[in-house]
C-alpha positions in Angstrom: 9.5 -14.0 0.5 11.5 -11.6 -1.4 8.6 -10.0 -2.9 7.1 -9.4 0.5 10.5 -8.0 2.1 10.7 -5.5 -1.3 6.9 -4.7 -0.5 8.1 -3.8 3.2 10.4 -1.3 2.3 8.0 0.6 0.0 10.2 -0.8 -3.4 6.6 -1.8 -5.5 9.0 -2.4 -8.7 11.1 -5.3 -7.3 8.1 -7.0 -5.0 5.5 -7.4 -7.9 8.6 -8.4 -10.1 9.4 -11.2 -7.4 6.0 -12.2 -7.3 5.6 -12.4 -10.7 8.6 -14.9 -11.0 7.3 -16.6 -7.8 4.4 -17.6 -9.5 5.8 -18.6 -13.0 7.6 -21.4 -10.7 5.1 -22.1 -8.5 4.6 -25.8 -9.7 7.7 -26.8 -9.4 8.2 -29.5 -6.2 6.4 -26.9 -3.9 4.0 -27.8 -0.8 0.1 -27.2 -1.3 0.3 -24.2 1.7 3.0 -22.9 -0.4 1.2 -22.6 -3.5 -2.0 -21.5 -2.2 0.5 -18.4 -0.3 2.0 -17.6 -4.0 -1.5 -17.6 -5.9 -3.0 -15.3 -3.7 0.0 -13.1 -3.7 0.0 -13.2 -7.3 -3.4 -12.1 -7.7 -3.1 -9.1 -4.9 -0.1 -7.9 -6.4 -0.4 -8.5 -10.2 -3.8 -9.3 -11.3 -5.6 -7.0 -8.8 -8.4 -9.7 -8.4 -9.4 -9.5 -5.1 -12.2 -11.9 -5.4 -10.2 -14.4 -7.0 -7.6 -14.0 -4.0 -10.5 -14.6 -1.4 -11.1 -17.9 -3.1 -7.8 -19.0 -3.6 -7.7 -18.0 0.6 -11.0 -20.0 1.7 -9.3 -23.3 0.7 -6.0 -22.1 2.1 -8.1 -21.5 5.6 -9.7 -24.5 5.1 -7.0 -26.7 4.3 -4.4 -25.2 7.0 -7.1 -23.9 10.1 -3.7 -22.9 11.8 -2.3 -20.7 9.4 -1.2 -17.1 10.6 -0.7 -16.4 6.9 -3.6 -17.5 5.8 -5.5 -15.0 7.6 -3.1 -12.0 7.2 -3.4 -12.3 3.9 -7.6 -12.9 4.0 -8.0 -9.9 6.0 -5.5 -7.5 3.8 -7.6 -8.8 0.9 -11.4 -7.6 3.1 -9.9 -4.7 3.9 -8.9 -3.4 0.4 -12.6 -4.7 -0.5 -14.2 -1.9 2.7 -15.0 -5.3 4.5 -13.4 -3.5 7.3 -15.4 -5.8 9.9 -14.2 -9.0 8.5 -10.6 -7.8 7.9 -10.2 -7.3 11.7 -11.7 -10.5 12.8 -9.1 -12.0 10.3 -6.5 -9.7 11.7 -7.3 -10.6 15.1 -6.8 -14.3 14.0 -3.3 -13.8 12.3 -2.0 -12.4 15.9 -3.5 -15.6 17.8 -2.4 -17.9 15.4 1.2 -16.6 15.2 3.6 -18.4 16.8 6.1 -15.7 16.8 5.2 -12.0 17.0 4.7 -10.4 13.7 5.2 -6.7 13.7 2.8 -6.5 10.5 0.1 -8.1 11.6 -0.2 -5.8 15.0 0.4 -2.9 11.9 -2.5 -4.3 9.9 -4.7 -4.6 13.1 -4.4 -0.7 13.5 -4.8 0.2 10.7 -8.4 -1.2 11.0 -9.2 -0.2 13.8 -8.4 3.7 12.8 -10.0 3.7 9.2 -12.7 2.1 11.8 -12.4 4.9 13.9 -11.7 2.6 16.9 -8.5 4.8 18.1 -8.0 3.7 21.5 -8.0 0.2 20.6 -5.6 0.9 18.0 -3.1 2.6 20.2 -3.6 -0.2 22.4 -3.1 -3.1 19.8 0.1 -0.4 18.9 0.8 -0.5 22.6 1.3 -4.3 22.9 3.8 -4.5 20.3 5.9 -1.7 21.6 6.1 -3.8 24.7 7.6 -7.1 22.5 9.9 -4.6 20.2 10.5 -1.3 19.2 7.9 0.2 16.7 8.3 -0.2 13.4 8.2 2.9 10.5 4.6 1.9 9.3 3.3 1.7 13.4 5.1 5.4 13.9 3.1 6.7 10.9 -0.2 5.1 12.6 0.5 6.0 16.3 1.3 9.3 14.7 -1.9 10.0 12.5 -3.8 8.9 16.2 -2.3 11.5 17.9 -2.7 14.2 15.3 -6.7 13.4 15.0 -6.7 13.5 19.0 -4.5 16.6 19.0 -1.5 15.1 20.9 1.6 17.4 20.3 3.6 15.5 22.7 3.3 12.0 21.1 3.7 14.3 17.6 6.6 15.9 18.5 8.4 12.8 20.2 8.0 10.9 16.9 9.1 13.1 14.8 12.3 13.7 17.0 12.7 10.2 16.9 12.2 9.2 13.2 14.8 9.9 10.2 13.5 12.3 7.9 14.0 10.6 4.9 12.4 7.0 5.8 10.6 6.5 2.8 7.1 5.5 4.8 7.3 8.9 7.6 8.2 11.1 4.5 5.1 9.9 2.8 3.2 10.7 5.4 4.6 13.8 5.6 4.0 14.9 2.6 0.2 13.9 2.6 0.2 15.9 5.9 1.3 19.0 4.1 -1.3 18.8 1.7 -3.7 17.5 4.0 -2.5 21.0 6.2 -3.1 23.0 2.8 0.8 23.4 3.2 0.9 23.2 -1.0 4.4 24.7 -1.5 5.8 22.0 1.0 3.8 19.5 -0.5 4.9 20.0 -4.0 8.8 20.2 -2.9 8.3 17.2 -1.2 7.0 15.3 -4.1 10.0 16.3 -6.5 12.3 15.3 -3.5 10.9 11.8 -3.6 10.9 11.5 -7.7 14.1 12.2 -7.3 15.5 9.9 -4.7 13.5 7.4 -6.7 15.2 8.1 -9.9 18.2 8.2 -8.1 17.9 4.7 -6.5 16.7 3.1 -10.2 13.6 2.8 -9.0 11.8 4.2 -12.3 8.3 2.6 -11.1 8.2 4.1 -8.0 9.2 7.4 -9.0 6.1 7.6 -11.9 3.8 6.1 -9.4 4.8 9.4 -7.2 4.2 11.4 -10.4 1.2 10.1 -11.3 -0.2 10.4 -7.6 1.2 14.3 -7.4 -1.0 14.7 -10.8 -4.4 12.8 -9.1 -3.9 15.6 -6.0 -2.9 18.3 -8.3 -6.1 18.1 -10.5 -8.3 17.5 -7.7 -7.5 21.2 -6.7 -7.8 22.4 -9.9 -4.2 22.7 -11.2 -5.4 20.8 -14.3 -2.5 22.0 -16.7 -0.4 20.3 -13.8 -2.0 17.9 -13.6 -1.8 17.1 -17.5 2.4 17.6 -17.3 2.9 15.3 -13.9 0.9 12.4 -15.7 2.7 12.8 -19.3 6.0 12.3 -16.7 4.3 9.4 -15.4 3.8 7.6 -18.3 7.1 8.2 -19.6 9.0 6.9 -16.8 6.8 3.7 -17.0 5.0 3.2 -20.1 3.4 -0.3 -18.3 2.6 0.5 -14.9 -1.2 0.2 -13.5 -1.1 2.1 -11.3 0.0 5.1 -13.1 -2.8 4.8 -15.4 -4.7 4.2 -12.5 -3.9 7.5 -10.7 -3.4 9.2 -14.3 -7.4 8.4 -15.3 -8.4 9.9 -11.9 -6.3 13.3 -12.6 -7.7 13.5 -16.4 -10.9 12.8 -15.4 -11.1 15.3 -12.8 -9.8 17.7 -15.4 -12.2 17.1 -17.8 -10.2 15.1 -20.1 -12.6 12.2 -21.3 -10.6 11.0 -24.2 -7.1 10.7 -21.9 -9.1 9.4 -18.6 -10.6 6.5 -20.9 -7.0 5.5 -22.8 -5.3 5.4 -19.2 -8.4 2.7 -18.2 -7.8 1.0 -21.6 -3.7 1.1 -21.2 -4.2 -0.7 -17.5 -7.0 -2.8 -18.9 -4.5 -4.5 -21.3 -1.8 -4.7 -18.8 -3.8 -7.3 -16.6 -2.9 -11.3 -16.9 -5.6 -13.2 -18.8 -8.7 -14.1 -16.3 -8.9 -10.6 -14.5 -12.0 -9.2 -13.8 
């Protein structure tokens, strides 16, 4: 439970650490729902096997028909797959099953139903949980990415009056929005900003995944030399991070780099547990 409230507030570093511990004791006098919960988590958030996770799912659905959980967790696993179809039937579940309102899985509905391109039914799914509580960051970002694709200044500009500027979800989004807005300077301002709140806060992971991310965009418009420097900062902020040599590969790649794009997919390789595939 700690791991998912660390994932919640964007801190990656402590949630896979939590997860990771979570399922070192995961024998010890636990229930069968819990275990099933704690494997699955383990391999969305450590190993990265997704398939695995679906199977370790399919017994938890079987076993407990009822669970909300269950099919959160299914459907988050589908969508990261492109199953986009099955996600939201799974999605669709989690909210029926749940005996209290859960804000994320009304998020995680939404979320389908844009990269779907289903908008109206995404503002309504947003709609209903407005109407049990106020929206959450994650919900402002998607009720905000609707309105900007449907060119709605007013719901735009009454967000961002109503959001702090330095929530750590709106001013990711913000940023993407620069660069998505070909905004670069802002963009790049905005990326050192959040390396340095990260670095700040302790969060060493964080900030190199923000690096390495900055150096995937970077080379993909051709600021290779850029990209090169943003990724050598990544790696030496967190020398055992996937998803720095994950984002790093990308960049190198992108800038020709064979040699560095293929030790980056070698580095993660050897990060993952025994039994990945």
């Amino acid at each position: 439970m700690l791991g998912m409230a660390y994932n919640n507030v964007g801190d990656q570093q402590a949630s896979r650490k939590n997860f990771a511990k979570a399922f070192e004791l995961k024998d010890r006098r636990l229930t069968q729902e819990e275990n099933f919960r704690i494997t699955a988590l383990y391999h969305s958030a450590i190993t990265g096997n997704l398939e695995k996770e679906l199977t370790v799912l399919a017994l938890y659905k079987q076993a407990y028909p009822r669970s909300a959980d269950a099919y959160n967790l299914s459907s988050r696993a589908n969508a990261l797959l492109g199953r986009m179809d099955s996600a939201l039937q799974d999605f669709y579940r989690a909210i029926e099953q749940s005996a209290i309102p859960s804000a994320s899985y009304y998020t995680n509905a939404a979320h389908t139903l844009i990269i779907l391109g289903r908008f109206d039914e995404a503002k309504k799914i947003l709609d209903q949980w407005s109407r049990k509580g106020s929206l959450v960051p994650s919900q402002k970002v998607l009720r905000y990415r609707i309105a900007f694709i449907q060119n709605d200044t007013t719901i735009m500009e009454r967000l961002a009056h109503e959001t702090p500027a330095d929530e750590s979800r709106w001013l990711d989004f913000q940023m993407k929005l620069a660069f998505l807005r070909g905004n670069l300077r802002r963009f790049r301002s905005m990326s050192e900003n959040v390396v340095k709140q990260q670095h700040s806060a302790g969060k060493t992971e964080n900030a190199a995944d923000q690096l390495a991310w900055h150096g995937s965009v970077e080379a993909y418009v051709g600021r290779f030399d850029l990209a090169r420097e943003l990724c050598r900062e990544a790696v030496k902020a967190s020398e055992n991070h996937e998803f720095v040599f994950d984002s790093c590969a990308r960049a190198l790649g992108n800038a020709g780099d064979e040699a560095g794009a293929s030790e980056m997919a070698l580095r993660k390789d050897r990060l993952l547990p025994a039994g990945h595939s």
